[in-house]
KOLPA-259731 format. One record per atom (N, C-alpha, C, O): x, y, z; residue in three letters. Coordinates in steps of 0.2 Angstrom, whole numbers, padded with zeros to 4 digits, always signed. Example, Ala and Ser with C-alpha at 12.3 -4.5 7.8 and 13.67 -1.06 7.14 Angstrom:
BEGIN
+0066-0028+0039ALA
+0062-0022+0039ALA
+0066-0016+0039ALA
+0071-0017+0042ALA
+0064-0011+0035SER
+0068-0005+0036SER
+0064+0000+0039SER
+0067+0006+0040SER
REM end
This chain:
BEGIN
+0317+0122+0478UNK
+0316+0115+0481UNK
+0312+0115+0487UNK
+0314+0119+0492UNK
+0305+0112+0488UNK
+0302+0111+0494UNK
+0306+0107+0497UNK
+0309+0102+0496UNK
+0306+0111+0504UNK
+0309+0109+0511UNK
+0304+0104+0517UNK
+0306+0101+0522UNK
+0297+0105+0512UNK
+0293+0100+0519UNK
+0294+0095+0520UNK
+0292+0092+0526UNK
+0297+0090+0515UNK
+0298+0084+0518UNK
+0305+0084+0523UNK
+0304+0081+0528UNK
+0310+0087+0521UNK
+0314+0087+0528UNK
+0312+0089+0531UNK
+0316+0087+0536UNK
+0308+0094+0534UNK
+0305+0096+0540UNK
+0302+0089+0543UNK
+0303+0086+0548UNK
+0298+0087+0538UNK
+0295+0080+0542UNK
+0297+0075+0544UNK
+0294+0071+0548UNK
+0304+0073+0541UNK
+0307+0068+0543UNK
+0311+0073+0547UNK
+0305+0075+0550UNK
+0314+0076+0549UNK
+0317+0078+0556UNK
+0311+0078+0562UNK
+0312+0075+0566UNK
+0305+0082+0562UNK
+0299+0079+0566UNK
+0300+0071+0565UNK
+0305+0067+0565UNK
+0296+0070+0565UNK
+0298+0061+0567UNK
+0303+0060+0568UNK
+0303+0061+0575UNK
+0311+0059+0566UNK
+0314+0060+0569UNK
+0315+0061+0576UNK
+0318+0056+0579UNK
+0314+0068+0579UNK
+0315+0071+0585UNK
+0310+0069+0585UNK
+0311+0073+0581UNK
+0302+0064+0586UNK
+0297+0064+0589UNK
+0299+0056+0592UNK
+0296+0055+0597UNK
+0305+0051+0588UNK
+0306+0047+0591UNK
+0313+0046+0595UNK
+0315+0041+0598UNK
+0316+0051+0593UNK
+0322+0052+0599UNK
+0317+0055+0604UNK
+0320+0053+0609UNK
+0312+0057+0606UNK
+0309+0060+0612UNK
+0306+0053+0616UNK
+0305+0052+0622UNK
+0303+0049+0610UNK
+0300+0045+0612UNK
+0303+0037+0615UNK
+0300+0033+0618UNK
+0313+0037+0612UNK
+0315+0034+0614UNK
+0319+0033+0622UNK
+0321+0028+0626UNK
+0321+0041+0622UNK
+0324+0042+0629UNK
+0316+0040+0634UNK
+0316+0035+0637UNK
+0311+0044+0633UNK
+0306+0041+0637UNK
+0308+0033+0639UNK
+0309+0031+0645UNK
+0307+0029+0634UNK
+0309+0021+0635UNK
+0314+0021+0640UNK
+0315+0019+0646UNK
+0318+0022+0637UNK
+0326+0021+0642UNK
+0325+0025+0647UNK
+0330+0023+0650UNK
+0322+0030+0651UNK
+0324+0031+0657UNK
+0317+0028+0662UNK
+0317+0028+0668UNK
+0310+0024+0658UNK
+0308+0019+0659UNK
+0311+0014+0662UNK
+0309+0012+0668UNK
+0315+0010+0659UNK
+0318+0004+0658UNK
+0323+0006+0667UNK
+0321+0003+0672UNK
+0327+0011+0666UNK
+0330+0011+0670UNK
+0328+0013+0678UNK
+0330+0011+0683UNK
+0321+0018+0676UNK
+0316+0015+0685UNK
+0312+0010+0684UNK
+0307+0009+0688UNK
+0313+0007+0681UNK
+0309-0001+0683UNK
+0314-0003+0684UNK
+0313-0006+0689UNK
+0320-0004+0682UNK
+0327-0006+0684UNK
+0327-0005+0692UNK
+0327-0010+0696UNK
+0328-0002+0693UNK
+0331+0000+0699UNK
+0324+0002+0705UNK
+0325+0005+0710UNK
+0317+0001+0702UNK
+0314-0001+0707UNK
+0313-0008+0709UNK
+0309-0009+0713UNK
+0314-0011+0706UNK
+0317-0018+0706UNK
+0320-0020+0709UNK
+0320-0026+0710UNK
+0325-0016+0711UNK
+0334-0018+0715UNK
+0337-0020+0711UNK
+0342-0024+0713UNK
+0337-0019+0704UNK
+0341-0024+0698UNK
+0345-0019+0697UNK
+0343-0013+0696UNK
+0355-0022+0697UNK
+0361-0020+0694UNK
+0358-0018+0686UNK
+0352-0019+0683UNK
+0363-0016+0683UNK
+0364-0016+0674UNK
+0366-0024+0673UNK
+0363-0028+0670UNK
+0372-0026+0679UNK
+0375-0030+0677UNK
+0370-0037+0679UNK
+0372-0042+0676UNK
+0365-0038+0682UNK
+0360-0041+0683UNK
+0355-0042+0676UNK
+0355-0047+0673UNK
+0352-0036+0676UNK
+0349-0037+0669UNK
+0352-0039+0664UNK
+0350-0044+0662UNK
+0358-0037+0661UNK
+0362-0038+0655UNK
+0363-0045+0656UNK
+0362-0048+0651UNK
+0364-0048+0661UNK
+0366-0055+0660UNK
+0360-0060+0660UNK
+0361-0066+0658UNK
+0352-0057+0663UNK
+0348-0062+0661UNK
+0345-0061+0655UNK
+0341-0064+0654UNK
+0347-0054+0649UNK
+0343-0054+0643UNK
+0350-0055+0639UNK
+0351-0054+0633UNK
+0356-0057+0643UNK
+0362-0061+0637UNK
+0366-0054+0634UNK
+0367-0055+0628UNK
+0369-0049+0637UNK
+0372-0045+0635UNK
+0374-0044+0639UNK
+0372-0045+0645UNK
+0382-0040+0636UNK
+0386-0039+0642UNK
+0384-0032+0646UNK
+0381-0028+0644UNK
+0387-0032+0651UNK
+0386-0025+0655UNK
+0388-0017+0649UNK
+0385-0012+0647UNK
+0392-0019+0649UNK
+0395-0012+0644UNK
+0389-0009+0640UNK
+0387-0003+0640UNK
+0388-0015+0637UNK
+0383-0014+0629UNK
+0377-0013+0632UNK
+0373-0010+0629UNK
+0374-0016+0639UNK
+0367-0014+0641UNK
+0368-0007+0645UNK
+0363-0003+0646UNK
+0374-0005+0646UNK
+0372+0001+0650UNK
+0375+0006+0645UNK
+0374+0012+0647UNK
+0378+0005+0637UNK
+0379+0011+0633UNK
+0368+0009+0630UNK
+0364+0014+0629UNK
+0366+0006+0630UNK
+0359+0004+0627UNK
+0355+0010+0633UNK
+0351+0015+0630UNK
+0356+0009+0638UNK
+0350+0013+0645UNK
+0354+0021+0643UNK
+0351+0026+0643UNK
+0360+0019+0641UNK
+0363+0030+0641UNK
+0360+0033+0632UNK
+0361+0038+0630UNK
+0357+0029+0630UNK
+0357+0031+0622UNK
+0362+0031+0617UNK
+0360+0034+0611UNK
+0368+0027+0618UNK
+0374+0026+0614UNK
+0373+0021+0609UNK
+0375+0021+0603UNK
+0368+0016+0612UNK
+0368+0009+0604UNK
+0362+0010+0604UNK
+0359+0013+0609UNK
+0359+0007+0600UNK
+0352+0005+0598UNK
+0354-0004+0597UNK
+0359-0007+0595UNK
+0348-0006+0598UNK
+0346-0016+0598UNK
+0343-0017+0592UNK
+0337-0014+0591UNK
+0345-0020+0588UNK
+0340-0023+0581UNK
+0336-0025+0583UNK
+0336-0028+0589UNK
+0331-0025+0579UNK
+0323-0029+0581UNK
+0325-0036+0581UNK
+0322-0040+0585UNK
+0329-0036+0579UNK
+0332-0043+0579UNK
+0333-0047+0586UNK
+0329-0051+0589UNK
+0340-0044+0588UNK
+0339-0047+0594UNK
+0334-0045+0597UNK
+0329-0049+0599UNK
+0334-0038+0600UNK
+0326-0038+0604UNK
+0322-0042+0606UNK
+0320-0043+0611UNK
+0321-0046+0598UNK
+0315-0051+0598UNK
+0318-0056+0601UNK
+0313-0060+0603UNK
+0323-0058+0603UNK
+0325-0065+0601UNK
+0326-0066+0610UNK
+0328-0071+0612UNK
REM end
């Protein structure tokens, strides 16, 4: 059995876990050059603190859905 496609989906994979934590620790120095709480942000994009601050640590991921919305 060729192994190369799971190597390549684990690359991608790990390429957008690398490229996800970038975002989030984005988010959170823009956050906080800003002077903005979690609990400040969360409540002007409509979520509560809990769920924006498991979102900034890597715990949940946001549907494009909401995202968008």
């Amino acid at each position: 059995m060729d192994k190369t496609p799971k190597r390549e989906i684990n690359a991608r994979e790990q390429s957008a876990s690398v490229l996800a934590a970038a975002v989030r620790a984005r988010i959170v120095v823009t956050r906080k050059e800003q002077g903005l709480t979690a609990a400040a942000v969360a409540q002007q994009i409509g979520l509560s603190r809990p769920f924006y601050t498991q979102l900034e640590r890597g715990m949940r991921r946001l549907s494009m859905v909401r995202f968008l919305m």
